[in-house]
C-alpha positions as CSV (number, residue, x, y, z in Angstrom):
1,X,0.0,0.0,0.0
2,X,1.4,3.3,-0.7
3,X,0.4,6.4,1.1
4,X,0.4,10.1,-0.3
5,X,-1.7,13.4,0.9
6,X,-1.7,16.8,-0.9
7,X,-2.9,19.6,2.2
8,X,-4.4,22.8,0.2
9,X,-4.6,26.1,3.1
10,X,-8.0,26.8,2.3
11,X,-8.2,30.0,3.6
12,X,-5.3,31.5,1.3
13,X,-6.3,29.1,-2.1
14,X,-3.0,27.6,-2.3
15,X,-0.6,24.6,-1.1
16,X,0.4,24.0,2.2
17,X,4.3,23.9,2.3
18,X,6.2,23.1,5.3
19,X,3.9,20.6,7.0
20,X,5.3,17.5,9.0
21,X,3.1,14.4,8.6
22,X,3.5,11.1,10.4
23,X,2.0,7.9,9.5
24,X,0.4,5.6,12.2
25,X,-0.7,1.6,11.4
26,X,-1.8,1.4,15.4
27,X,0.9,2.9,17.4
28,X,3.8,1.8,14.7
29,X,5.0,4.9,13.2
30,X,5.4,3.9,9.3
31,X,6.4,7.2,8.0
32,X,7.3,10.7,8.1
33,X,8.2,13.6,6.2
34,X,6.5,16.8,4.7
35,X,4.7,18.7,2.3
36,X,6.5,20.0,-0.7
37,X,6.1,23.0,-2.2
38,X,3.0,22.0,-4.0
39,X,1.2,20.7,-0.8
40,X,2.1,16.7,-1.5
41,X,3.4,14.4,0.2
42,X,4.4,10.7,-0.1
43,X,4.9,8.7,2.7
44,X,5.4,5.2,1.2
45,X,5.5,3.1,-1.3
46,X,5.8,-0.1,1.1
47,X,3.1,-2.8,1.7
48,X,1.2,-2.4,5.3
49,X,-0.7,-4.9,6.5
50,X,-5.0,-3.9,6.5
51,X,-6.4,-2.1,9.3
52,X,-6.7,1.4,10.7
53,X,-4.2,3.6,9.6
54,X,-4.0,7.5,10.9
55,X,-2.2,10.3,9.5
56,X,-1.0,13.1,12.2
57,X,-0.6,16.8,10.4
58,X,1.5,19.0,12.5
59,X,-0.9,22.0,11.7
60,X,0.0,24.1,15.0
61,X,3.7,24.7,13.9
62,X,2.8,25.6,10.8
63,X,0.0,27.9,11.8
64,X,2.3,29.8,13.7
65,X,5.1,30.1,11.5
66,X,3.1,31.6,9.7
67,X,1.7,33.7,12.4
68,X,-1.9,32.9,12.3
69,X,-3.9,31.7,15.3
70,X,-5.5,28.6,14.8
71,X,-7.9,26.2,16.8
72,X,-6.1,23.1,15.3
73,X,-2.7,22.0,16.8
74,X,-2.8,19.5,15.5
75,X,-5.2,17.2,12.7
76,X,-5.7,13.5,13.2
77,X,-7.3,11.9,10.2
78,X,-7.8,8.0,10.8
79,X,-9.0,5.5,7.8
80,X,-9.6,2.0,6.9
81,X,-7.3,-0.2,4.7
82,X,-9.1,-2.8,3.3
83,X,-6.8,-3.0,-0.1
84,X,-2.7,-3.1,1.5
85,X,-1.9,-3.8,-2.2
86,X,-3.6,-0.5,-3.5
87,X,-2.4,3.2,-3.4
88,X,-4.0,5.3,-0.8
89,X,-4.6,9.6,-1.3
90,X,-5.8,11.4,1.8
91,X,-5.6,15.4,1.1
92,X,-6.3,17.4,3.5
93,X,-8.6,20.9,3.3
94,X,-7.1,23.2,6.0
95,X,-8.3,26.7,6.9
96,X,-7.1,27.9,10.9
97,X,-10.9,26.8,12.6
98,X,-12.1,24.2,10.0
99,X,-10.6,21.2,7.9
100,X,-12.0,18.8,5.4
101,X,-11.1,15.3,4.1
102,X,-12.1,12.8,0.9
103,X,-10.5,9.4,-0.2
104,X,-8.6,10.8,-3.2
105,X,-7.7,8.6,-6.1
């Protein structure tokens, strides 16, 4: 299964560079790294075996690097896999008091 997640900062219509993001199976990190200039981020390309899997945006720092006060610290988003073979998208819509989420393709 590999992972990837593009975070879009709602607020200012563009990408969110500059964002750590860990990946969780359980409480086994898999992966870390962050967003790229164009939002994206690809955290593996390894097999994982099915079950929840949570990805942990560190949307505080970032925030207030940027010097915006925000309600978010930090986002959790947790989802199923039911498919370890297939590849799994999971961007992120981010504004400082509200955040959205899809299964992207």
């Amino acid at each position: 299964m590999s992972v990837s997640t593009h975070v879009l900062d709602a607020a200012a219509g563009r990408p969110a560079a500059g964002i750590a993001v860990r990946l969780y199976a359980g409480d086994d990190l898999l992966a870390e790294g962050t967003t790229d200039d164009d939002g994206r981020c690809r955290l593996t390309e390894a097999a994982t075996a099915a079950g929840p899997h949570r990805l942990v945006f560190a949307t505080g720092p970032w925030f207030t690097g940027r010097g915006v006060a925000a309600f978010w610290p930090e986002v959790t988003l947790t989802f199923a896999v039911t498919e370890p073979a297939a590849h799994h998208h999971v961007p992120l819509l981010l504004s400082p008091f509200a955040y959205s989420t899809y299964r992207g393709s």
